[in-house]
C-alpha positions as a Python dict, from the first residue, in 0.01 Angstrom:
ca = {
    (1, 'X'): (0, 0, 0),
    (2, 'X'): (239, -299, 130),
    (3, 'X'): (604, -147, -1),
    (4, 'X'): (769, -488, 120),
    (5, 'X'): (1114, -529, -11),
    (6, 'X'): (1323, -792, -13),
    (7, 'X'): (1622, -639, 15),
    (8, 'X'): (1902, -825, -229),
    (9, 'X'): (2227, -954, -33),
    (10, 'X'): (2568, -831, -94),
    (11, 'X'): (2868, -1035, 28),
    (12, 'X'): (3050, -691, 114),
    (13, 'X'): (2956, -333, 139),
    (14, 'X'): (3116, -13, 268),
    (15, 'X'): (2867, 228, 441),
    (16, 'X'): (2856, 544, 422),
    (17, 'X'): (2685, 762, 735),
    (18, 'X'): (2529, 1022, 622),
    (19, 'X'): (2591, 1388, 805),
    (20, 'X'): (2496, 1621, 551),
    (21, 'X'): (2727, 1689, 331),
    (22, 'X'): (2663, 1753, -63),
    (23, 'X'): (2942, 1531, -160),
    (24, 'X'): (2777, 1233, 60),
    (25, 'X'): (2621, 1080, -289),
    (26, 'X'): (2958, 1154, -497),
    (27, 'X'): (3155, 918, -230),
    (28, 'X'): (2907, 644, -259),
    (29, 'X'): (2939, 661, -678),
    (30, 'X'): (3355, 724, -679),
    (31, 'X'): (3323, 396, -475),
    (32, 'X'): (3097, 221, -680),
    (33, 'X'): (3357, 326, -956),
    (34, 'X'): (3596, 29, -771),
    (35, 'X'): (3352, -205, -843),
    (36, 'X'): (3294, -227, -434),
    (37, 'X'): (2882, -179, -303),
    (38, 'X'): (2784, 102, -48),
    (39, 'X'): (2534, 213, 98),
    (40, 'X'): (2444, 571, 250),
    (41, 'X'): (2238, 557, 558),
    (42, 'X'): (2148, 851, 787),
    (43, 'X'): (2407, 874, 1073),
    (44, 'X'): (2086, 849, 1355),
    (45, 'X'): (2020, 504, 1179),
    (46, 'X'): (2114, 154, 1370),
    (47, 'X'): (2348, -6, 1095),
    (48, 'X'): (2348, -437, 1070),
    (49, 'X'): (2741, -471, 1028),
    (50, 'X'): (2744, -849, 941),
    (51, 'X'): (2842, -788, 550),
    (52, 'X'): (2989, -437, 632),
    (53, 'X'): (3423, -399, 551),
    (54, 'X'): (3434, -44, 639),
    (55, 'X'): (3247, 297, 721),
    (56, 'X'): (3304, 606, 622),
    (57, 'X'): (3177, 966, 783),
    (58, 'X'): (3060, 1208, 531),
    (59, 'X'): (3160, 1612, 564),
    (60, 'X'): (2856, 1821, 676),
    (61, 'X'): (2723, 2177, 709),
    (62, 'X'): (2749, 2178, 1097),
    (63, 'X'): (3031, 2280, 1277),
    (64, 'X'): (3105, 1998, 1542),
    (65, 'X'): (3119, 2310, 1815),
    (66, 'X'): (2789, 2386, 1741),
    (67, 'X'): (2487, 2224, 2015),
    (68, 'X'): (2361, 2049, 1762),
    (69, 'X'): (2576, 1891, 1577),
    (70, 'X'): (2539, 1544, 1431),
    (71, 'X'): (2669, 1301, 1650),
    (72, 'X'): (2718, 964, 1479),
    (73, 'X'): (2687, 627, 1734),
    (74, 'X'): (3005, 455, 1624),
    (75, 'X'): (3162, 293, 1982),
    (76, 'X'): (3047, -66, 1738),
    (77, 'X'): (3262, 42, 1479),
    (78, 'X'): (3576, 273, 1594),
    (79, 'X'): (3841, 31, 1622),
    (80, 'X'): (3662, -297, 1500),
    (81, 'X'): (3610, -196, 1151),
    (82, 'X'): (3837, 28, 904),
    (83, 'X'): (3681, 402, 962),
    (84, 'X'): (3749, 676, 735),
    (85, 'X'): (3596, 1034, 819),
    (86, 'X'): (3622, 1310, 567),
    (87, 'X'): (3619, 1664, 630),
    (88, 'X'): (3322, 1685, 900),
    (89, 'X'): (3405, 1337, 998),
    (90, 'X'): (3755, 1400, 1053),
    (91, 'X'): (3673, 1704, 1262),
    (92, 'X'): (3421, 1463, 1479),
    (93, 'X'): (3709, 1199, 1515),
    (94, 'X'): (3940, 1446, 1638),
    (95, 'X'): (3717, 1659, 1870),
    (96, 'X'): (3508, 1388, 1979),
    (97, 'X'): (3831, 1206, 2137),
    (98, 'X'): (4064, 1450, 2235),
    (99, 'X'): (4163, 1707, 2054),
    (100, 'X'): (4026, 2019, 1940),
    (101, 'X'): (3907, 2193, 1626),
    (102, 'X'): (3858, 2598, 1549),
    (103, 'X'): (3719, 2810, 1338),
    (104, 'X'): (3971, 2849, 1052),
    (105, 'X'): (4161, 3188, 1055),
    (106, 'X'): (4193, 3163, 676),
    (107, 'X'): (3878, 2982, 533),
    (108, 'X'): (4039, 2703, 306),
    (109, 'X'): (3804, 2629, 38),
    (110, 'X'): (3919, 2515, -316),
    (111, 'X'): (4228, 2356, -463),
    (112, 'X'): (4567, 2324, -208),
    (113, 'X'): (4891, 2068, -230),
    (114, 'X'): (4882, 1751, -21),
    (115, 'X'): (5276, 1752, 154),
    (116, 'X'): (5254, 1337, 230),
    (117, 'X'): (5417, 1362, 593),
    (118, 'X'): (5428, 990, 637),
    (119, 'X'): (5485, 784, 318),
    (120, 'X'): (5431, 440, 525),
    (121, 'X'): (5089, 510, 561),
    (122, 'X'): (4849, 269, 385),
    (123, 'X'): (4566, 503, 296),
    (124, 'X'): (4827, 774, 112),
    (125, 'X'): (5049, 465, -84),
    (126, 'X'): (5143, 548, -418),
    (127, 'X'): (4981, 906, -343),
    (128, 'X'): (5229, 1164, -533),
    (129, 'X'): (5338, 1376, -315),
    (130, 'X'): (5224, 1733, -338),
    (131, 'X'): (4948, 1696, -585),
    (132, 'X'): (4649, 1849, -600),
    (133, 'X'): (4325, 1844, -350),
    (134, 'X'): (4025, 2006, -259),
    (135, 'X'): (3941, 2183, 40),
    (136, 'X'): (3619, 2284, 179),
    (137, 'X'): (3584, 2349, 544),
    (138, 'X'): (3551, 2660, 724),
    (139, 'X'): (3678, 2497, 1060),
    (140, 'X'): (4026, 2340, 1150),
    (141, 'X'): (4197, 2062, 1312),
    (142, 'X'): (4405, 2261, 1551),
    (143, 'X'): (4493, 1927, 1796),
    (144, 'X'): (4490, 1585, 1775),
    (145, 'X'): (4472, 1321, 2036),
    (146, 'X'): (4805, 1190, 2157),
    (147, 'X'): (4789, 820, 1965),
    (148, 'X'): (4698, 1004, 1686),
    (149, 'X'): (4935, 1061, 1353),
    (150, 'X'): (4957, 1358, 1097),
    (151, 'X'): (5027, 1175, 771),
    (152, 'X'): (4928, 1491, 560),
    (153, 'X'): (4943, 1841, 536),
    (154, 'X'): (4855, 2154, 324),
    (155, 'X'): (5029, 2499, 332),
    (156, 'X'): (4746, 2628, 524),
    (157, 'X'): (4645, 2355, 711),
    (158, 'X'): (4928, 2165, 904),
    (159, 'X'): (4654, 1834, 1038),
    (160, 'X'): (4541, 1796, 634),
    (161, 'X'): (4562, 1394, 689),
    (162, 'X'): (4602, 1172, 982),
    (163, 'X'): (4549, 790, 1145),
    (164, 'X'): (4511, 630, 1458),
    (165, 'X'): (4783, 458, 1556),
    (166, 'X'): (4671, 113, 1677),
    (167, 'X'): (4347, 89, 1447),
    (168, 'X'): (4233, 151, 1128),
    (169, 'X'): (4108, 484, 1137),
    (170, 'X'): (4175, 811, 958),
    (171, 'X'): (4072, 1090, 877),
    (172, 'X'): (4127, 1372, 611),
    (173, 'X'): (4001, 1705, 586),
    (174, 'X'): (4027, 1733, 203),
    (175, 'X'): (3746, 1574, -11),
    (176, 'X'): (3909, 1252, -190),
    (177, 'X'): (3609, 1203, -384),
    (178, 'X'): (3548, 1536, -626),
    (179, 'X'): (3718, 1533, -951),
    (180, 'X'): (3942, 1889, -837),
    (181, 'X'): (4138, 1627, -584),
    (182, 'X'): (4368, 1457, -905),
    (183, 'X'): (4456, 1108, -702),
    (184, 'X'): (4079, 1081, -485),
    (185, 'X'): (4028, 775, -674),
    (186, 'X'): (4371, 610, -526),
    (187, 'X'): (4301, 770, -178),
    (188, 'X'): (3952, 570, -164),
    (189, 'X'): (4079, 252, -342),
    (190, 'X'): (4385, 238, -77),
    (191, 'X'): (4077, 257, 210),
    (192, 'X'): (3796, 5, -7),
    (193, 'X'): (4047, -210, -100),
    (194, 'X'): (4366, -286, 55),
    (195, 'X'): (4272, -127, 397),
    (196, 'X'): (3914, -268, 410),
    (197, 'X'): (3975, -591, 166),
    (198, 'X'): (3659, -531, -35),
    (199, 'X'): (3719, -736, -385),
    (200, 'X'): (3603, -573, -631),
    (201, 'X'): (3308, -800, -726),
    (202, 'X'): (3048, -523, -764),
    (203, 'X'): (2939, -586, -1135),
    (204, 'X'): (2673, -545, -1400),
    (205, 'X'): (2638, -881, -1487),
    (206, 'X'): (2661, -966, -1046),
    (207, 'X'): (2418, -745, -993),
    (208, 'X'): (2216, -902, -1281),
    (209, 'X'): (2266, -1276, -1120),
    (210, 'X'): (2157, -1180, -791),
    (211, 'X'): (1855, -967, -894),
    (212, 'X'): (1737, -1226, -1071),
    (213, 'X'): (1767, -1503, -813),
    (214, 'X'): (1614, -1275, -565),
    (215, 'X'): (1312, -1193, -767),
    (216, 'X'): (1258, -1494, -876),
    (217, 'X'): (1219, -1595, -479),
    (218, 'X'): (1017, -1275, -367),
    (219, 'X'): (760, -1283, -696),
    (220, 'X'): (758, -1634, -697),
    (221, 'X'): (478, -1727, -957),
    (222, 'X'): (260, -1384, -887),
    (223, 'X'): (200, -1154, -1169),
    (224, 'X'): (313, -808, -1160),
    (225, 'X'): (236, -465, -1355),
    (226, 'X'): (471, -203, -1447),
    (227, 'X'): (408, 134, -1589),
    (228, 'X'): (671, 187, -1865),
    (229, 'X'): (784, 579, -1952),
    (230, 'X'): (1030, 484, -2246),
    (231, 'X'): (1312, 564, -2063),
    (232, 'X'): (1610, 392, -1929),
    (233, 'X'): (1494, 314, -1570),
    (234, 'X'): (1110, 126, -1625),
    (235, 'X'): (1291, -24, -1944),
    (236, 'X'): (1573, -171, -1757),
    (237, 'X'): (1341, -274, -1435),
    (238, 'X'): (1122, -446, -1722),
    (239, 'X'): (1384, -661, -1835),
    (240, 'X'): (1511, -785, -1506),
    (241, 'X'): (1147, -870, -1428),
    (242, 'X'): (1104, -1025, -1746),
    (243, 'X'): (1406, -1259, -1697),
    (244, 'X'): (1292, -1356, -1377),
    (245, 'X'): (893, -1463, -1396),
    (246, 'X'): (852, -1396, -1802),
    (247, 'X'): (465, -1326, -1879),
    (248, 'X'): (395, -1301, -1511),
    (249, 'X'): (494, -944, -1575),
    (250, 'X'): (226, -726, -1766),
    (251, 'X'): (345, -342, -1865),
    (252, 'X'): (152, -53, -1913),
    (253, 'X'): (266, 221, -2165),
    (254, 'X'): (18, 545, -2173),
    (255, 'X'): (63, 770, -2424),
    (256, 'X'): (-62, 1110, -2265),
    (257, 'X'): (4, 1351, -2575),
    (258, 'X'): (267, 1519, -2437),
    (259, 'X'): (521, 1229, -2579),
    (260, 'X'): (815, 1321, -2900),
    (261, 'X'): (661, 1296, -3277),
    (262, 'X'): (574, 917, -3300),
    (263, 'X'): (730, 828, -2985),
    (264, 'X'): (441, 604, -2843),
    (265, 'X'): (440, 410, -3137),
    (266, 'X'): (780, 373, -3191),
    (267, 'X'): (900, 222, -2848),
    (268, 'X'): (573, -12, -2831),
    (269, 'X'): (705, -168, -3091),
    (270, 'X'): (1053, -169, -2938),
    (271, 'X'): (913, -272, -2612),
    (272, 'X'): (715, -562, -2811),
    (273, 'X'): (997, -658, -2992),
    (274, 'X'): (1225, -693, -2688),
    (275, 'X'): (963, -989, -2579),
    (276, 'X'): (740, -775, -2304),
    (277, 'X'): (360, -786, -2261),
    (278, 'X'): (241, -423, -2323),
    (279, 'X'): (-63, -253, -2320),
    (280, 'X'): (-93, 39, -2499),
    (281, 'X'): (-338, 318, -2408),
    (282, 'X'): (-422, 629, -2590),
    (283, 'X'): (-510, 859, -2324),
    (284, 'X'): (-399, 1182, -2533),
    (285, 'X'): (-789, 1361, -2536),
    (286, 'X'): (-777, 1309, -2113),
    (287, 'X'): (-504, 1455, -2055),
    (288, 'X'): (-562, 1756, -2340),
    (289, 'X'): (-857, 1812, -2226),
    (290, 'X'): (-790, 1879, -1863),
    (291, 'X'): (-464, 2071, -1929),
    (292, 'X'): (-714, 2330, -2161),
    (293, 'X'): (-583, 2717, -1956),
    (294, 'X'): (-338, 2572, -1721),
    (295, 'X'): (-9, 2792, -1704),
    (296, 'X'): (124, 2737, -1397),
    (297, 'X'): (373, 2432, -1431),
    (298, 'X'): (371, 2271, -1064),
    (299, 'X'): (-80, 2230, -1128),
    (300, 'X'): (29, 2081, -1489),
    (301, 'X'): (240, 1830, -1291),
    (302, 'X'): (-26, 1753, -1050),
    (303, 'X'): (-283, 1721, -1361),
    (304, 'X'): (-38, 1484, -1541),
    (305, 'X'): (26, 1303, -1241),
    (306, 'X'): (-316, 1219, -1112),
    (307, 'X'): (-450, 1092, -1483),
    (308, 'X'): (-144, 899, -1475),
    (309, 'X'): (-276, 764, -1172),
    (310, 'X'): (-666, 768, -1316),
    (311, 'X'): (-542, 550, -1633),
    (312, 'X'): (-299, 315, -1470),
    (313, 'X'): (-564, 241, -1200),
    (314, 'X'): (-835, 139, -1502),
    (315, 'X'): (-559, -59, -1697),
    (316, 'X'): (-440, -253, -1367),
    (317, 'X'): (-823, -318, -1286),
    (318, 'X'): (-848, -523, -1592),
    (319, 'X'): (-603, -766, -1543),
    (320, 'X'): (-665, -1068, -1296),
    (321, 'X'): (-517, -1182, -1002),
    (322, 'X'): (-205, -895, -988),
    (323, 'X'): (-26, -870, -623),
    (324, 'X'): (272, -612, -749),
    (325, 'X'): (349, -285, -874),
    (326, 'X'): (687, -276, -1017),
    (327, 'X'): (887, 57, -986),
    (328, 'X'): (1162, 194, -1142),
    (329, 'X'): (1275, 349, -825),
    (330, 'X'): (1640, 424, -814),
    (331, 'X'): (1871, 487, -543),
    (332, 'X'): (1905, 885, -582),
    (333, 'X'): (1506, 863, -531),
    (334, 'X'): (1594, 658, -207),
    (335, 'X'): (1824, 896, -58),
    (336, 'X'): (1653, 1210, -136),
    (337, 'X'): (1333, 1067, 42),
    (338, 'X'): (1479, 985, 344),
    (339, 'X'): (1504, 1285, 635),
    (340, 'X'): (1790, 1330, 857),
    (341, 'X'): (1769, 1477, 1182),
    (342, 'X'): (1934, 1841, 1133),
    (343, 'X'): (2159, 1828, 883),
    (344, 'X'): (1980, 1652, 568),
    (345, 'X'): (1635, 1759, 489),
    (346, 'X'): (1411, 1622, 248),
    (347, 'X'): (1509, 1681, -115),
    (348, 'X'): (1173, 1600, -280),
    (349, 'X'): (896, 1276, -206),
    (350, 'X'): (998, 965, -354),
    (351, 'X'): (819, 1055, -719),
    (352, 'X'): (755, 686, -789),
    (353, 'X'): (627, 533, -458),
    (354, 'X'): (305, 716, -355),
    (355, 'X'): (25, 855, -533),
    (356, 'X'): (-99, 536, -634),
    (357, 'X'): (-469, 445, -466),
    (358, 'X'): (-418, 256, -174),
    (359, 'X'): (-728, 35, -260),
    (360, 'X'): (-551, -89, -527),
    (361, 'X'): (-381, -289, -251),
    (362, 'X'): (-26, -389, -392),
    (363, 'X'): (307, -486, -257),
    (364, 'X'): (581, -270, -443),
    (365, 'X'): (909, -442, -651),
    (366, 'X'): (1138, -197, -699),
    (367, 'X'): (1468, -386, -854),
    (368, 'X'): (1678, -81, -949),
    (369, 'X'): (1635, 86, -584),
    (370, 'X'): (2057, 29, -560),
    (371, 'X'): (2130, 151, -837),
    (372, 'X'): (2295, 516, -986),
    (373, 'X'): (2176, 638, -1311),
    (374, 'X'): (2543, 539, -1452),
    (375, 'X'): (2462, 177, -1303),
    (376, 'X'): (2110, 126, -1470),
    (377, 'X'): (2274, 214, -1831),
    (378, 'X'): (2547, -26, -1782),
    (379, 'X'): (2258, -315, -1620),
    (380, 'X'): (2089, -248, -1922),
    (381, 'X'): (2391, -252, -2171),
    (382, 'X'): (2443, -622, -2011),
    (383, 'X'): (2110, -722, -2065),
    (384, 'X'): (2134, -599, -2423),
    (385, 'X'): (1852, -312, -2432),
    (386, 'X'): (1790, -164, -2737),
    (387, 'X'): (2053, 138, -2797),
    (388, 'X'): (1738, 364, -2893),
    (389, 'X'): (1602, 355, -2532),
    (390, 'X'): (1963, 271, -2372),
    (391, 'X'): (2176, 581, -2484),
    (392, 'X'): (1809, 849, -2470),
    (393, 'X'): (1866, 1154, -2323),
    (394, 'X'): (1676, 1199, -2032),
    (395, 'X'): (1264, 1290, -2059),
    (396, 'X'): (1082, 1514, -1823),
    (397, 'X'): (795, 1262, -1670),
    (398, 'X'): (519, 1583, -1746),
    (399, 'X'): (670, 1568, -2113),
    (400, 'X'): (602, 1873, -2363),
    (401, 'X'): (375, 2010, -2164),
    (402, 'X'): (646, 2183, -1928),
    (403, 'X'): (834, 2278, -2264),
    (404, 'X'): (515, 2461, -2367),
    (405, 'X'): (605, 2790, -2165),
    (406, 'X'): (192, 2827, -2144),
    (407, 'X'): (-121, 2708, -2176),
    (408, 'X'): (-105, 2350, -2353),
    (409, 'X'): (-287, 2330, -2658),
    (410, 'X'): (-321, 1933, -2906),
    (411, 'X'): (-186, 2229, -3173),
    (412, 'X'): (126, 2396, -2938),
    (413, 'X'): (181, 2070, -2907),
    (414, 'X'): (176, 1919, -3287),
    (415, 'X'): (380, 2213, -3322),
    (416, 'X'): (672, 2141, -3041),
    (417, 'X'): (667, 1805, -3149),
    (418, 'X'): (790, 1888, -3544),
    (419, 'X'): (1058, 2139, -3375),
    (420, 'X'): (1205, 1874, -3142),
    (421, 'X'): (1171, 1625, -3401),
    (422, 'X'): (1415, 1819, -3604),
    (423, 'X'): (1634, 1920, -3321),
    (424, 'X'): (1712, 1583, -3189),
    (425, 'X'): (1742, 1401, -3577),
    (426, 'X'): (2014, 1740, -3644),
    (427, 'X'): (2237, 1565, -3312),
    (428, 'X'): (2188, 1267, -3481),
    (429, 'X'): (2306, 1350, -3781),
    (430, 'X'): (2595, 1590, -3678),
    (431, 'X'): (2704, 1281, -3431),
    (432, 'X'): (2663, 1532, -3124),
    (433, 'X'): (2366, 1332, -2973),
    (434, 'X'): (2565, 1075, -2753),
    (435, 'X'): (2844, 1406, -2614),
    (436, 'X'): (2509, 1557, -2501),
    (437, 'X'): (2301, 1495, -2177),
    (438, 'X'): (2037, 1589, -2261),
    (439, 'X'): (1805, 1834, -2493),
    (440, 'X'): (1470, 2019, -2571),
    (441, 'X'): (1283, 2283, -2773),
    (442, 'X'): (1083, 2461, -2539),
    (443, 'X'): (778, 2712, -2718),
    (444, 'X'): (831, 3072, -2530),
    (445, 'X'): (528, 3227, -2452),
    (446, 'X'): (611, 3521, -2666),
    (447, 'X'): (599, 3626, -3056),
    (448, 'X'): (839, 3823, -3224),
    (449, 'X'): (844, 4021, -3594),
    (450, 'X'): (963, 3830, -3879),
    (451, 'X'): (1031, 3900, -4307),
    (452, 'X'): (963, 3576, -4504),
    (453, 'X'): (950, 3713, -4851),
    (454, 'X'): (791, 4020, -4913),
    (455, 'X'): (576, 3935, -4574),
    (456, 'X'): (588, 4045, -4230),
    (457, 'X'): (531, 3796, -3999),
    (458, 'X'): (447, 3780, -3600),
    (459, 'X'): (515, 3426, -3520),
    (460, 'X'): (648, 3156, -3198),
    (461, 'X'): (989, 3182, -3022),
    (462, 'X'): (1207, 2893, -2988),
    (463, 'X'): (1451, 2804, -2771),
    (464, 'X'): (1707, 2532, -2777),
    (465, 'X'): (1815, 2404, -2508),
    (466, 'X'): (2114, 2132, -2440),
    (467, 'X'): (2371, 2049, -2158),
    (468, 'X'): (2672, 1863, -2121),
    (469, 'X'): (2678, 1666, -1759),
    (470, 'X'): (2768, 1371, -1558),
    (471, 'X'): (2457, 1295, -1345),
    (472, 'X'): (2232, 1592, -1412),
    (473, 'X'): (2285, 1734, -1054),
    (474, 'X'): (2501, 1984, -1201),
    (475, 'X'): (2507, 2070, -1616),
    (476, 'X'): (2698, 2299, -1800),
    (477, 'X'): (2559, 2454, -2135),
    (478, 'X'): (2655, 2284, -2455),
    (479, 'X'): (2885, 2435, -2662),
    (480, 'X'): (2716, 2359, -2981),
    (481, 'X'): (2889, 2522, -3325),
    (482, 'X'): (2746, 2773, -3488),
    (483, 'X'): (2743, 2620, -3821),
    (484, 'X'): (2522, 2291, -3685),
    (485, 'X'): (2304, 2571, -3507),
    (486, 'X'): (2226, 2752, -3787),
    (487, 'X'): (2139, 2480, -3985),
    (488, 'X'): (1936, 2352, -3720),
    (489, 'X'): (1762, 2702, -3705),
    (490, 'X'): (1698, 2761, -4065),
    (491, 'X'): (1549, 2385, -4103),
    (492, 'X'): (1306, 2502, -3780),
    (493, 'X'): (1276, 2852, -3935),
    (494, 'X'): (1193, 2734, -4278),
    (495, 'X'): (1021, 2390, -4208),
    (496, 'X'): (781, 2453, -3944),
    (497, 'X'): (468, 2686, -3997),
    (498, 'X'): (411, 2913, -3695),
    (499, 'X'): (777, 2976, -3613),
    (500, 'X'): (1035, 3295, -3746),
    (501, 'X'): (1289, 3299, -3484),
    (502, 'X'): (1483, 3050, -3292),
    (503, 'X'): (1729, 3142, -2971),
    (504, 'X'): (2023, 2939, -2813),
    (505, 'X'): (1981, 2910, -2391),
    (506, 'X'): (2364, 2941, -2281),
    (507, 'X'): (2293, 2923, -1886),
    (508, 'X'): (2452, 2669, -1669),
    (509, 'X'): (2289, 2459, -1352),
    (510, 'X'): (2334, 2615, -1107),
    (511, 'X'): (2208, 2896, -1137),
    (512, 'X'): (1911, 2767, -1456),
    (513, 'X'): (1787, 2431, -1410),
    (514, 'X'): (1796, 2196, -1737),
    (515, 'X'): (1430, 2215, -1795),
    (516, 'X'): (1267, 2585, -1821),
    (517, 'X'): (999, 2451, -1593),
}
């Protein structure tokens, strides 16, 4: 399959190479933030610097004493571009010219006080002095090189900030971009913007503009099929393809039987009353069918996955004369699927490109790939998606059938569905669903003793599940009251044959994931 992009012009960027670190996709979002676009690219890549204002060097798990440590190529941008290295890349930009870095007698990691040494210096300005950072590093800056300048320290750590006199280069050793360091945000909009002169341009409604333009020129008058999930990102890449080439774009919406209670028929409707073409296909007996005894979650995926595949392939068969596949790839996906010599390794594949037959012989269009999570909701506020599919809470792709904690059956699933369905109207009508990230019902795999009545019962185990997070990478438990989950668990109890006992899951990511499976 041709996955041909044409990548979408930016006037000015900041790039960030990539060493490692687990902060590397944090930077690129705090400077997103400023309105300012950036890319991350793998610090072994060749980087095209016409539209590039600065570059920053992520931290990374290496030590720069060790043999092989990452070794960025940057004699094209060291003193011909502004260059900011954090943590790691401070350590390179001091041992790689001169000076010399240790292992760290005390091991600094957490919150310390910034002592601003220098209050001249551009990229601390209007930093207070003595505020609060965040250290992570297990090695030190112990010497600089001569024409460099300490314009920050820490109790512990005396070389906490400096900059090269002569050029626009420094370096810090604290992270600017995690919410512990209180005035990041000012550190990194003294470096994008008054030390780099980025202007702030990076919008919704620009990114719209040029998306638009630059499909319009790629797709010319081709048609194009998309597979739509209901969520956020296909809904969002559907209605930038829409406003570029109209009916030239043809969706396809599969309802597997693993969706919410009336979910399929609810957002075809949305989806047709938003203006798309969509074909709707009731594959629910195919995928039933082959998910009859399958436990083990990763061989549901795979099942899921490749009728996915089976049906989209028949749908796409039937329509004339399509070139594209449209994706709603986003730029985590991007990242995560590309390798790094040493110090990144593969996350997981990029889940949206691949799978598909290569006979089917189509160029991908992937118009989110640039985008965060946070950006696509804001592209798609602009564009004036429906709230429903805007503000959902994230869906697994496999749907209920990795909430079913066991073989999938048409009736475990008939049954999740009615739990979930009462779950998710009880956030609605407490007003809890929008300070939530995201929840599920999930069926345990066990029974437990019950008294309705006069009766014992031996009926299903439910668990509720919901988180409160910023991007899902990391999710704290929701603290929901007792009073709403108590109502929530009598209406369950009480309103849904099969069930006597409901439980509340109060573990945090890391160390639980958000989904059970």
């Amino acid at each position: 399959m041709d996955t041909h992009y044409k990548r979408i012009r930016v006037e000015e960027k900041i790039i960030i190479l990539d060493l490692g670190s687990q902060y590397t996709q944090l930077i690129a979002r705090r400077i997103r933030e400023l309105r300012v676009y950036c890319e991350i690219i793998p610090y072994n890549r060749t980087v095209a610097l016409d539209t590039v204002k600065g570059v920053i060097l992520s931290g990374s798990p290496f030590s720069v004493r060790d043999p092989n440590a990452p070794v960025p190529a940057i004699n094209a941008i060291k003193g011909k571009l502004p260059l900011l290295g954090i943590c790691y890349g401070a350590q390179f930009l001091a041992h790689q010219y001169g000076g010399e870095v240790l292992p760290s007698k005390t091991r600094e990691y957490g919150r310390a006080n910034l002592l601003i040494t220098d209050i001249a210096s551009k990229l601390l300005k209007d930093v207070e002095n003595n505020s609060q950072v965040w250290m992570s590093h297990g090695d030190t800056i112990v010497k600089i090189p001569g024409h460099y300048k300490v314009i920050g320290s820490t109790r512990e750590v005396y070389i906490g900030a400096y900059e090269i006199n002569g050029e626009s280069t420094y370096g810090l050793q604290f992270h600017p971009e995690v919410y512990h360091t209180k005035e990041g945000m000012r550190v990194l909009k003294n470096f994008v913007v008054d030390i780099c002169g980025c202007r702030q341009s990076w919008t919704a409604e620009s990114f719209i503009e040029n998306t638009v333009n630059a499909l319009k020129i790629q797709l010319d008058n081709d048609k194009v099929i998309l597979g739509l999930s209901g969520g956020v990102d296909s809904s969002v890449a559907a209605l930038l393809l829409n406003k570029a080439i109209g009916n030239n774009l043809i969706c396809i919406f599969v309802d597997n039987g693993l969706l919410r209670k009336n979910e399929f028929e609810n957002v075809l409707a949305l989806y047709r009353e938003m203006g798309l073409i969509v074909i709707g296909v009731d594959a629910r007996k195919l995928f039933l069918d082959e998910l009859m005894d399958i436990i083990d979650p990763e061989i549901k995926r795979k099942i899921i996955g490749r009728n996915f595949i089976r049906v989209f392939e028949q749908e796409a068969k039937k329509i004339k004369d399509v070139k594209w596949l449209a994706q709603g790839t986003i730029y985590p996906d991007v990242i995560e699927s590309v390798s790094v010599n040493g110090p990144s390794v593969t996350i997981k594949s990029h889940h949206n490109v691949g799978g598909l037959p290569q006979e089917m012989n189509l160029k991908v269009v992937e118009p989110l790939r640039l985008l965060f999570k946070d950006e696509v909701r804001r592209v798609g506020k602009s564009l004036s998606l429906n709230p429903q599919i805007l503000n959902r809470h994230p869906f697994p792709g496999p749907g209920l059938a990795i909430r079913i904690i066991s073989d999938v059956t048409a009736e475990k699933v008939a049954l999740l569905q009615e739990v979930d369905d009462i779950f998710i109207k009880g956030l609605h009508e407490h007003g809890l669903y929008d300070k939530v990230w995201q929840a599920a019902a999930i069926l345990l795999p066990v029974q437990s003793v019950g008294v309705m009545g006069d009766e014992r019962t031996y009926e299903n185990v439910i668990a509720l599940r919901a988180v409160t997070s910023m991007d899902g990478m990391t999710a704290d438990w929701a603290q929901l009251s007792y009073d709403f989950l108590a109502t929530i668990s009598n209406r369950i109890i009480n309103g849904i044959k099969g069930v006597n006992r409901v439980v509340y899951d109060i573990s945090s990511k890391p160390p639980a994931t958000i989904e059970w499976e």
